[in-house]
C-alpha positions as CSV (number, residue, x, y, z in Angstrom):
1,X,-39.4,-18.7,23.1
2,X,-37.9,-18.4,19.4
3,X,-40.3,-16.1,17.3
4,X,-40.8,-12.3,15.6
5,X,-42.6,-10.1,18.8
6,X,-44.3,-7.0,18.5
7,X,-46.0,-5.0,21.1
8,X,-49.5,-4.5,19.7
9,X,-51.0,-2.4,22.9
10,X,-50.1,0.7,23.9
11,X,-49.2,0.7,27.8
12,X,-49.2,-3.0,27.8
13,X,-46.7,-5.9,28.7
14,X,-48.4,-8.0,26.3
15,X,-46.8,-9.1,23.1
16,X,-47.6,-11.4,19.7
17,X,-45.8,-13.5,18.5
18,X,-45.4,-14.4,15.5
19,X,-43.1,-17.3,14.3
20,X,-39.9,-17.4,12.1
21,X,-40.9,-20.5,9.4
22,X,-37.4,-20.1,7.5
23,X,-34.1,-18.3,7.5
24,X,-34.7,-14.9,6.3
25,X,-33.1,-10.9,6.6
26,X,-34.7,-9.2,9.6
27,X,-35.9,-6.8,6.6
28,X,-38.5,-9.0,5.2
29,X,-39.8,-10.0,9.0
30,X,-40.1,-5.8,9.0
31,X,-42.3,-5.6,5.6
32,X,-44.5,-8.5,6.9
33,X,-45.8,-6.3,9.6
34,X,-47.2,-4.4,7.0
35,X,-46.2,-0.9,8.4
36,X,-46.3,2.2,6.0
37,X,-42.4,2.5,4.8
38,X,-42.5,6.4,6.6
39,X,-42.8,4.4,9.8
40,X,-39.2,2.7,9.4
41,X,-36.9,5.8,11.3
42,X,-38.8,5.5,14.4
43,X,-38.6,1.4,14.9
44,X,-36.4,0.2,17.1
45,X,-35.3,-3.6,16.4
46,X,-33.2,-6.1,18.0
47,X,-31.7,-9.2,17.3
48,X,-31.1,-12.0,20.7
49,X,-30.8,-8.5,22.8
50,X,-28.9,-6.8,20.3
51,X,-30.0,-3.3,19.0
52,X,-29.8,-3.4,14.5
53,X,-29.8,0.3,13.0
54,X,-31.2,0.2,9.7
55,X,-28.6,-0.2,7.8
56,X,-28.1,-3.9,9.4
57,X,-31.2,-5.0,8.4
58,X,-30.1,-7.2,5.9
59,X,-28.9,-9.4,8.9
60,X,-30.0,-13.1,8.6
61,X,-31.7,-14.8,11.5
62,X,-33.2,-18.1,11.9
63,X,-36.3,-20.0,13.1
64,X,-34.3,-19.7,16.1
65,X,-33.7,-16.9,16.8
66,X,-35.7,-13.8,18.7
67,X,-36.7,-10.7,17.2
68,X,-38.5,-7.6,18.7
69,X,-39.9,-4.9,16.9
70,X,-41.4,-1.6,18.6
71,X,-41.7,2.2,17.6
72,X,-40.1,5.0,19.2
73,X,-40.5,8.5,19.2
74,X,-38.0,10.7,16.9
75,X,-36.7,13.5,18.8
76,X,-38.1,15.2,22.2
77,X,-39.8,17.8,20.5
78,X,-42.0,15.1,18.2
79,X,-41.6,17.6,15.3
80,X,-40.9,13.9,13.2
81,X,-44.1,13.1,13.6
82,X,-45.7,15.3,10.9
83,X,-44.1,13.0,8.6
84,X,-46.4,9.9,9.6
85,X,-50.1,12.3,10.0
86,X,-51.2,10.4,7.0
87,X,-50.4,6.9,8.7
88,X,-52.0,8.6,11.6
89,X,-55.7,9.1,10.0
90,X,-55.2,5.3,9.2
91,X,-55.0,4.3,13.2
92,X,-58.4,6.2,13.8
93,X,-59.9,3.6,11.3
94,X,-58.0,1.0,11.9
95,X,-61.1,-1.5,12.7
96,X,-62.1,-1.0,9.3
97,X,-59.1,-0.5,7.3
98,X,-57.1,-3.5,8.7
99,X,-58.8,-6.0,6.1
100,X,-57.8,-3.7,3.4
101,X,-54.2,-2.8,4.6
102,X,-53.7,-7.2,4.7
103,X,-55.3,-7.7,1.7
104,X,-53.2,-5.2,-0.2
105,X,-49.5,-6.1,1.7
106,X,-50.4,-9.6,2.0
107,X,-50.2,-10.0,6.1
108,X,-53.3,-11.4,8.2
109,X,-55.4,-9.2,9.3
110,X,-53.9,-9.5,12.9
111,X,-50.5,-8.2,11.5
112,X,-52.3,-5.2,9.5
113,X,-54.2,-4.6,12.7
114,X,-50.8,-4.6,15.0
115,X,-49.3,-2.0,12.1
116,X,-52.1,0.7,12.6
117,X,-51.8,0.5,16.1
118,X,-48.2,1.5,16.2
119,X,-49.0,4.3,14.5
120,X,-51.3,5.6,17.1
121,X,-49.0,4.3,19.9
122,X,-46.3,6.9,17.9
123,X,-48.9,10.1,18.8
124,X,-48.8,8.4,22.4
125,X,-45.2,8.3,23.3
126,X,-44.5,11.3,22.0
127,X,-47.6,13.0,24.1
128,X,-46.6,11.5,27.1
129,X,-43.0,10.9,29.0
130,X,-42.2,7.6,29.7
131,X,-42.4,6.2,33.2
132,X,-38.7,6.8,35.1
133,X,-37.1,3.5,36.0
134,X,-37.5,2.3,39.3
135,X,-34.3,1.8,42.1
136,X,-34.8,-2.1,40.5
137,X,-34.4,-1.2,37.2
138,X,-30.7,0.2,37.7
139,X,-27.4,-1.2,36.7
140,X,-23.8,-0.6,37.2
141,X,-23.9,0.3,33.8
142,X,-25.7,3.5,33.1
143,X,-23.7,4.5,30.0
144,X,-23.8,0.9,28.1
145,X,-21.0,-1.0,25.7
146,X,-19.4,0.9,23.3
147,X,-18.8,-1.5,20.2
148,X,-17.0,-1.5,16.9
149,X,-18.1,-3.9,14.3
150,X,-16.4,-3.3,11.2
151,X,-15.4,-1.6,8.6
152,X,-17.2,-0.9,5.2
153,X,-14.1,0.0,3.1
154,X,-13.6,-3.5,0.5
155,X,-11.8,-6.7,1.1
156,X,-10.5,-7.6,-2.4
157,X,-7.9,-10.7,-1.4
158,X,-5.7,-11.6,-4.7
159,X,-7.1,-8.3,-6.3
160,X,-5.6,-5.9,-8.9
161,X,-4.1,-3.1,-6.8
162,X,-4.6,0.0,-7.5
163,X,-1.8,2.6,-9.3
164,X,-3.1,6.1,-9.1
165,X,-1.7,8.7,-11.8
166,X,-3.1,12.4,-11.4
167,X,-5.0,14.0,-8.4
168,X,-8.9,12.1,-7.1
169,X,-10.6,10.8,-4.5
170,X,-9.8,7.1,-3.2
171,X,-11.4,4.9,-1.3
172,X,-8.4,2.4,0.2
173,X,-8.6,-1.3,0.0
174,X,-8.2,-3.3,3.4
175,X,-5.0,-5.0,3.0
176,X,-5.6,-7.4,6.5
177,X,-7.8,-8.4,8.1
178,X,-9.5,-5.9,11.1
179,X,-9.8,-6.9,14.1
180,X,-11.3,-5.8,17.7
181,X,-10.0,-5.6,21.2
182,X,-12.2,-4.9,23.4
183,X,-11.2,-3.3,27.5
184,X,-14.0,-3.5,29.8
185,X,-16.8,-1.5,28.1
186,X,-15.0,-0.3,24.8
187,X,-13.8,-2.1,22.1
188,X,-11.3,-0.7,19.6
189,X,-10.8,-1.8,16.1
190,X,-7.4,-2.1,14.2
191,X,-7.6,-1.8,10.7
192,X,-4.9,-1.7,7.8
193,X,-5.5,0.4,4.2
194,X,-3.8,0.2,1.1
195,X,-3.4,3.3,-1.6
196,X,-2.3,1.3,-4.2
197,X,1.6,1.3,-5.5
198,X,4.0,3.5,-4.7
199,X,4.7,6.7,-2.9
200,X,1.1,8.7,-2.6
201,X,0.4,12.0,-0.9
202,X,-2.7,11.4,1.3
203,X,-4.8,14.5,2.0
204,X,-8.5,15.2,3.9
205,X,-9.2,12.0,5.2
206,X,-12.7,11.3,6.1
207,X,-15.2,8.8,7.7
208,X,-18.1,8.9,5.6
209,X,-18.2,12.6,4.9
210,X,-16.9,13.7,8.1
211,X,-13.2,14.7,8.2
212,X,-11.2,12.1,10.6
213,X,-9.8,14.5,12.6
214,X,-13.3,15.3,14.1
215,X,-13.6,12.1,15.7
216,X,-11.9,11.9,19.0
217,X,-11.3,8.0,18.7
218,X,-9.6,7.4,15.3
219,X,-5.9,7.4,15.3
220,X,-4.2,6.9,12.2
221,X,-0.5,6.8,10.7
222,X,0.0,7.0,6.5
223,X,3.1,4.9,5.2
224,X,4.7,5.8,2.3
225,X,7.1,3.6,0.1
226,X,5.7,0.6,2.7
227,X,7.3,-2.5,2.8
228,X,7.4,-4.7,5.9
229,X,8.6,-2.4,7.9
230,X,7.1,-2.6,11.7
231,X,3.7,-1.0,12.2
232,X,2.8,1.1,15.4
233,X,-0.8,0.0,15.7
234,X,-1.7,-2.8,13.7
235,X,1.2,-5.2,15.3
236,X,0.6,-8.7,14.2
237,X,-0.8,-11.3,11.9
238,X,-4.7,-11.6,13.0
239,X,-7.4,-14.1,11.3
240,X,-10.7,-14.1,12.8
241,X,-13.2,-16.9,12.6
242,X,-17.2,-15.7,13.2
243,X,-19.8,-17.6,14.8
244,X,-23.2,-17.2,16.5
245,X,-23.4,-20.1,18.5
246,X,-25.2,-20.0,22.5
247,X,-22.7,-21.2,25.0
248,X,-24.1,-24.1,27.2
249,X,-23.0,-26.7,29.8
250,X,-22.6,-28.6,26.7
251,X,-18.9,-28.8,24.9
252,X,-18.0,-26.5,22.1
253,X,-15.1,-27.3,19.8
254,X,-14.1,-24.8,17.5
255,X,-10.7,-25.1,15.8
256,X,-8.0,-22.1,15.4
257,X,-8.3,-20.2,12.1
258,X,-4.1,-20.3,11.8
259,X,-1.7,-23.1,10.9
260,X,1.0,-20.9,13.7
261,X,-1.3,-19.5,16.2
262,X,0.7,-17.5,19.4
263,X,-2.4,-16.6,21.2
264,X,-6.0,-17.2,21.2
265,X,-8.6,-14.3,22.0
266,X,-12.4,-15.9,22.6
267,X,-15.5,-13.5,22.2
268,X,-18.3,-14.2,24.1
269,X,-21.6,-11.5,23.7
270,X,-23.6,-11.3,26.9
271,X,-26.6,-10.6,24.3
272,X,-29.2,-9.5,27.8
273,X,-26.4,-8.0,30.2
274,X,-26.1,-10.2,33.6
275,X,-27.6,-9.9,36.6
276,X,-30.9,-11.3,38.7
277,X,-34.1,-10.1,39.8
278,X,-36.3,-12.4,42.5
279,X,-39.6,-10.1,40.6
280,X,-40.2,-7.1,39.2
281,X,-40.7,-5.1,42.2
282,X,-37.2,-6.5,44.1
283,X,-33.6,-5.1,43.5
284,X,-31.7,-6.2,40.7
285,X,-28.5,-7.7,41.5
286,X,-25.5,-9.1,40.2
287,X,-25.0,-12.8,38.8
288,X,-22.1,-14.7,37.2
289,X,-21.3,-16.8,34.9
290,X,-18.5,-19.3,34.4
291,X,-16.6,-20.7,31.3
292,X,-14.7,-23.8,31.2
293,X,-11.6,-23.3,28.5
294,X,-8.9,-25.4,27.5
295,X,-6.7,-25.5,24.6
296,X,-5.5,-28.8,22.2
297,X,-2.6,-28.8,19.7
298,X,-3.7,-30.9,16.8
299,X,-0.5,-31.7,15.7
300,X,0.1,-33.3,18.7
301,X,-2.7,-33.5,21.0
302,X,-1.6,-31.8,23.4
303,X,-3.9,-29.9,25.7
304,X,-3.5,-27.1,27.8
305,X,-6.0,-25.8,30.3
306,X,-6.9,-22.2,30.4
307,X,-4.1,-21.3,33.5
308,X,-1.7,-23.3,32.0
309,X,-0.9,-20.7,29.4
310,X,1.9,-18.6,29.0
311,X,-0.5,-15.9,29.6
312,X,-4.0,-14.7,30.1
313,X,-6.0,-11.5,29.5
314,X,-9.7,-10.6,30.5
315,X,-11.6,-7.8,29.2
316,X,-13.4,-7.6,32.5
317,X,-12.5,-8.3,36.2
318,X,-12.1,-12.0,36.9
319,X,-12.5,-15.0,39.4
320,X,-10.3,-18.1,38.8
321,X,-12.7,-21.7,39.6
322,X,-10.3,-24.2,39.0
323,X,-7.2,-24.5,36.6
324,X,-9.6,-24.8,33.7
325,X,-12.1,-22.2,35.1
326,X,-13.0,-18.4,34.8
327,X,-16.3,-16.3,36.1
328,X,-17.0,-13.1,35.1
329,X,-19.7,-11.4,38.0
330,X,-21.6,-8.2,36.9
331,X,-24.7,-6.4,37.5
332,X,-26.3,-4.7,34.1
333,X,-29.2,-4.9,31.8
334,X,-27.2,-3.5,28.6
335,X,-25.5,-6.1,26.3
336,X,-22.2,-6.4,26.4
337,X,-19.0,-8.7,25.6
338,X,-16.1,-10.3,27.2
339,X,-13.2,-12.0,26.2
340,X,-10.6,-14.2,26.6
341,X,-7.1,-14.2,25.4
342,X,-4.4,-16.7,26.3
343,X,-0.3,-17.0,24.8
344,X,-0.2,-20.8,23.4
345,X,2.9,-22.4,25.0
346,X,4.0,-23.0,21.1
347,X,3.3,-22.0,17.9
348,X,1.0,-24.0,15.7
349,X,-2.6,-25.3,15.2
350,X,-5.3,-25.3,18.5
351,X,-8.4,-26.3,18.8
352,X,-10.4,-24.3,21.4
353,X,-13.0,-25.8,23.6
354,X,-14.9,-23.7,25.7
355,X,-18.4,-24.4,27.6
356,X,-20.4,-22.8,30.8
357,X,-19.7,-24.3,34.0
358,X,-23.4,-24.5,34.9
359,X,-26.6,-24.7,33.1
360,X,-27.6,-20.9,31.5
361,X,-31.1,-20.1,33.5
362,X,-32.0,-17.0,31.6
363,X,-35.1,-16.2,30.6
364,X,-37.1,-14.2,28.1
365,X,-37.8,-11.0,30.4
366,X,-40.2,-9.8,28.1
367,X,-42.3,-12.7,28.4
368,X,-41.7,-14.2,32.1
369,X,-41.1,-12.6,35.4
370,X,-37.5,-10.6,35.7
371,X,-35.2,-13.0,36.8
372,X,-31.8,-14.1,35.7
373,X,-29.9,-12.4,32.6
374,X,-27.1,-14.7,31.6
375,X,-26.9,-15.8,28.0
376,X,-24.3,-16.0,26.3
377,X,-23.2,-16.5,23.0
378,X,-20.1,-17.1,21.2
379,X,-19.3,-14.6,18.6
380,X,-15.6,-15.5,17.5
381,X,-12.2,-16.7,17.9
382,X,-9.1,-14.9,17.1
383,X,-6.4,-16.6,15.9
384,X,-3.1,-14.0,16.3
385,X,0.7,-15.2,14.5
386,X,3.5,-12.9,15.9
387,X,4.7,-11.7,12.5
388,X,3.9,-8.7,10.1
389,X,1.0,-8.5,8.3
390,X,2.0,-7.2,5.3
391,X,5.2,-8.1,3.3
392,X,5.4,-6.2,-0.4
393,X,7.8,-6.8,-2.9
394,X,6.9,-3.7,-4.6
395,X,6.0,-0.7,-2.0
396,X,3.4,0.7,-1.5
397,X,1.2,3.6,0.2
398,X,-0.5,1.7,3.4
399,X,-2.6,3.3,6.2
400,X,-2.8,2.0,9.9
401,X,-5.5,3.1,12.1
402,X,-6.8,2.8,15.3
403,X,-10.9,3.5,16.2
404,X,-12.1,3.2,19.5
405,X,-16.2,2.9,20.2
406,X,-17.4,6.5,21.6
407,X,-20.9,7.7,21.9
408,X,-19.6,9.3,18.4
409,X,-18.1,6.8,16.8
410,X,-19.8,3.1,17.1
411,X,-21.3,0.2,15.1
412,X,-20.0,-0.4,11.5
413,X,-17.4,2.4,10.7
414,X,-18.4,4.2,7.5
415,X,-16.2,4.1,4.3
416,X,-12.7,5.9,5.1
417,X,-12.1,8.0,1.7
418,X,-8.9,10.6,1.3
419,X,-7.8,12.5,-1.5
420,X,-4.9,10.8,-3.0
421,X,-1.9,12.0,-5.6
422,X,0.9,9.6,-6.7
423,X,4.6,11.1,-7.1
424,X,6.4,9.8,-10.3
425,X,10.0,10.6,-11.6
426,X,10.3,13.5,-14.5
427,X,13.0,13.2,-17.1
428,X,14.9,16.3,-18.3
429,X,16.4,16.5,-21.5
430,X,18.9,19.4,-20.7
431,X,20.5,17.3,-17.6
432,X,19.4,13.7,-19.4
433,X,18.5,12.8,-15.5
434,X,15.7,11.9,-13.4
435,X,14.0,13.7,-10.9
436,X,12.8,13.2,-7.7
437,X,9.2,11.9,-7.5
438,X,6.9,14.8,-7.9
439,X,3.0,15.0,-8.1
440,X,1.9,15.8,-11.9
441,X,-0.7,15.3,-14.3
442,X,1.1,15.6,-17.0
443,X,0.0,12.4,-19.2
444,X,3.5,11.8,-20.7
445,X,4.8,11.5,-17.4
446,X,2.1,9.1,-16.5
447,X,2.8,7.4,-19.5
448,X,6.6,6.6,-18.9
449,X,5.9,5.4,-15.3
450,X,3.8,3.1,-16.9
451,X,6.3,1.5,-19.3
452,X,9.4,1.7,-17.0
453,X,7.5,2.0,-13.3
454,X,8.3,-0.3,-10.2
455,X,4.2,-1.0,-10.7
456,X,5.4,-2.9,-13.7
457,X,5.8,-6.1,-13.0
458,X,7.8,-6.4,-16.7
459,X,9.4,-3.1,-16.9
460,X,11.1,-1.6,-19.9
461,X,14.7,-0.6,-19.2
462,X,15.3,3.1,-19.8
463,X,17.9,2.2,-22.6
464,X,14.7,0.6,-24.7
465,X,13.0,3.8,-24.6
466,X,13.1,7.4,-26.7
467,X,13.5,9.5,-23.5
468,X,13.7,12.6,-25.4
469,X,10.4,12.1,-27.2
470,X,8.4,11.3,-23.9
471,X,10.4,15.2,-23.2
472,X,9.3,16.5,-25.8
473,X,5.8,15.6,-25.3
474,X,5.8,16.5,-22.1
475,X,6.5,20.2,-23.3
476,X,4.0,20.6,-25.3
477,X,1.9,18.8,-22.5
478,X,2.9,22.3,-20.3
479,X,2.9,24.5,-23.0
480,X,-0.9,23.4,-23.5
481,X,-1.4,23.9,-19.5
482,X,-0.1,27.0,-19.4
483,X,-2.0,28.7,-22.7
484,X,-5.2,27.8,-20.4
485,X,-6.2,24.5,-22.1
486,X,-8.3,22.7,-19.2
487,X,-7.7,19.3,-20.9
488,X,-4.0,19.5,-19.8
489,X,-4.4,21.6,-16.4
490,X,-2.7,19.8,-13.4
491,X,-4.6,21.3,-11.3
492,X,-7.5,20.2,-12.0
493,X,-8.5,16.9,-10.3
494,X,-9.2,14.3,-12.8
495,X,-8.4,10.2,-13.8
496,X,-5.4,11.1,-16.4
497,X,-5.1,7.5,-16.7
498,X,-8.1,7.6,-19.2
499,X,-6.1,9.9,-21.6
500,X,-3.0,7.5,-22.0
């Protein structure tokens, strides 16, 4: 059953339930509860079976949907808890305080009750060990999926790009789209990155504030004076279309994001793992699940079944039903995903239809008897057009990388930042020629690659412009430097854009 639960008895399998009236961020269900704001690091939350840090909790759900909120202990040592003692005094009164708590947050008593209780159920679990699972409770899967999400870097499509003069700190633009494979347990996301114009020295790349090279799943490759030349990661054209839509015996038409689709990779999140269980006390054991899948060209209609493509791939180990037919058999109790991909016999539109073979008989483990975990939900189709991704007319500074989901690296992949300085030409009035690009500060430098750069889409030829003053300028630019004058130091890291 749809709803927000929350366990509101310590030791107890019972749960309330509240209902979800309207569409709303899992956030706001959260605040409703009414517990002190302290409280928030040790709640664990999940969405359909799906754990959300705290920094998703702006997520949407529905009156559909299923949410489950419980507190956890911070640590093995439950030196965190010192932080809540204050919430703590609350939970001895909590008969009496509960009106008060509801009538200042604005929850039913019930709710303000349920909120004071956690925080004595916090004490509790950090007192006392949890029980170890029993020989039912195991899976195949002790370790769990390892998932990639994302990136938080920006998507600016039809943007200004940037043109870096000087010596600071950048935070790239995603220039295509990401996208995720994902190989049995581990998915591993593809991104692209774009310094702005022109050929840029990249330095001390990090992932948040971590350097890059500390992470033992990013790969990456910098590009300078980029093209369309052929990538080494990032190989094709990809457009993903999202969804969040429960896979049933009922037919499910989505349509290919691209005009010129090659192949067609189908995400499917097994939200509660899959697997049976006669009753709590008996052995868990594995279950399947099937998909129907077949393929129509809407230019012409023509349709294709599943192993009538060119070519399939599973992320998992596979049984072929029929020609239309796949089931995926596995035995765990952690979520996890599986996909499809298949090579289209021709380039062009297809619409995807996919659907369970059988009726889903999953149930709500928290509420019934353990029996069978097998929903599943479609997350999203990927559309993929053999051809580069990027094609500049001006080049640029690009970044490929590649981030595979390890106990280290997982979930939404912070900002990548680096530390970013653009090489421009110099002029020289002895030789009256140009240099090679060189990094410099120097803002009558910056201000001739501005008038006469490839960046400038309406260039001034070189014979339009006083070379020798820019020169001159320039040396007293130096001169300035080098009598100590901070305003002019290059080596300083500063925006010298702002001083043209």
């Amino acid at each position: 059953m749809t709803g927000l639960y929350v366990r509101n008895k310590l030791f107890s399998s019972i749960v309330e339930r509240t209902a979800i009236s309207e569409n709303t961020q899992i956030r706001a269900l959260i605040n409703r509860i009414g517990l002190p704001v302290e409280l928030e690091e040790y709640l664990h939350v999940t969405h359909e079976g799906e754990y959300i840090p705290r920094d998703e909790w702006e997520r949407m759900v529905t009156p559909h949907d299923i949410v489950r909120v419980s507190v956890v202990p911070a640590g093995g040592d439950g030196g965190g808890l010192f932080a809540a003692l204050a919430g703590l005094a609350l939970a001895v009164f909590a008969p009496y305080a509960a009106p008060f708590v509801a009538g200042a947050l604005g929850v039913s008593t019930t709710v303000a009750t349920v909120g004071i209780m956690f925080v004595g159920s916090l004490l509790l679990n950090a007192m006392f060990a949890p029980p170890s699972l029993k020989p039912g409770d195991q899976s195949d899967d002790s370790a769990g999926f390892l998932g990639v999400s994302g990136i938080k870097n920006q998507t600016r499509p039809h943007g200004a790009v940037r043109c870096i003069y000087g010596t600071y700190k950048v935070a790239p633009d995603v220039a295509a789209e990401s996208y995720i494979l994902t190989s049995g347990d581990v998915q591993t996301l593809y991104s692209l990155f774009d310094f702005g114009y022109g050929e840029i020295d990249v330095s001390s790349i990090e992932i948040g504030n971590t350097a890059i090279g500390k992470y033992a799943g990013a790969q990456y490759k910098i590009r300078k004076n980029y093209t369309n030349e052929a990538l080494t990661y990032y190989k094709n054209d990809n457009v993903t279309d999202g969804y969040n839509t429960e896979i049933r015996n009922t037919n499910i038409a989505r349509v290919a994001p691209s005009n010129e689709s090659n192949e067609v990779t189908i995400t499917i999140q097994f939200s509660m793992g899959l697997g049976y269980q006669y009753d709590k006390h008996s052995e868990f054991r594995e279950w399947f699940a099937g998909f129907h899948v077949h393929y129509r060209k809407v230019s012409t209609g023509q349709v294709v079944n599943l192993y009538q493509t060119t070519y399939r791939s599973f992320s998992h180990a596979t049984t072929q039903l029929d020609v239309a037919s796949v089931q995926v058999a596995r035995r765990t109790k952690q979520p996890f995903v599986f996909t499809i991909t298949a090579g289209m016999p021709s380039s062009g539109e297809w619409e995807v239809n996919v659907y369970r073979t059988r009726w889903p008989i999953y149930y709500d483990r928290a509420l019934e008897e353990d029996t069978y975990l097998d929903k599943t939900v479609l997350t999203s189709i990927r559309s993929t057009t053999y051809r580069k991704a990027l094609d500049f007319a001006t080049p640029h500074t690009i970044m490929e990388m590649r981030v595979t989901a390890t106990d280290q690296l997982s979930g939404v992949v912070d900002n990548i930042t680096a530390m970013c300085a653009r090489r421009i030409p110099t002029w020289d009035g002895n030789s009256q020629v140009f240099s090679a690009p060189v990094q410099t500060s120097n803002p009558a430098w910056i201000a001739l690659d501005l008038l006469r750069g490839t960046a400038n889409p309406d260039a001034i030829p070189d014979t339009r412009i006083d070379l020798f003053s820019f020169w001159y300028w320039a040396s007293y630019c130096d001169r300035m430097a080098a009598q100590g004058d901070n305003y002019y130091q290059a080596a300083v890291n500063w925006d010298a854009r702002r001083t043209v």
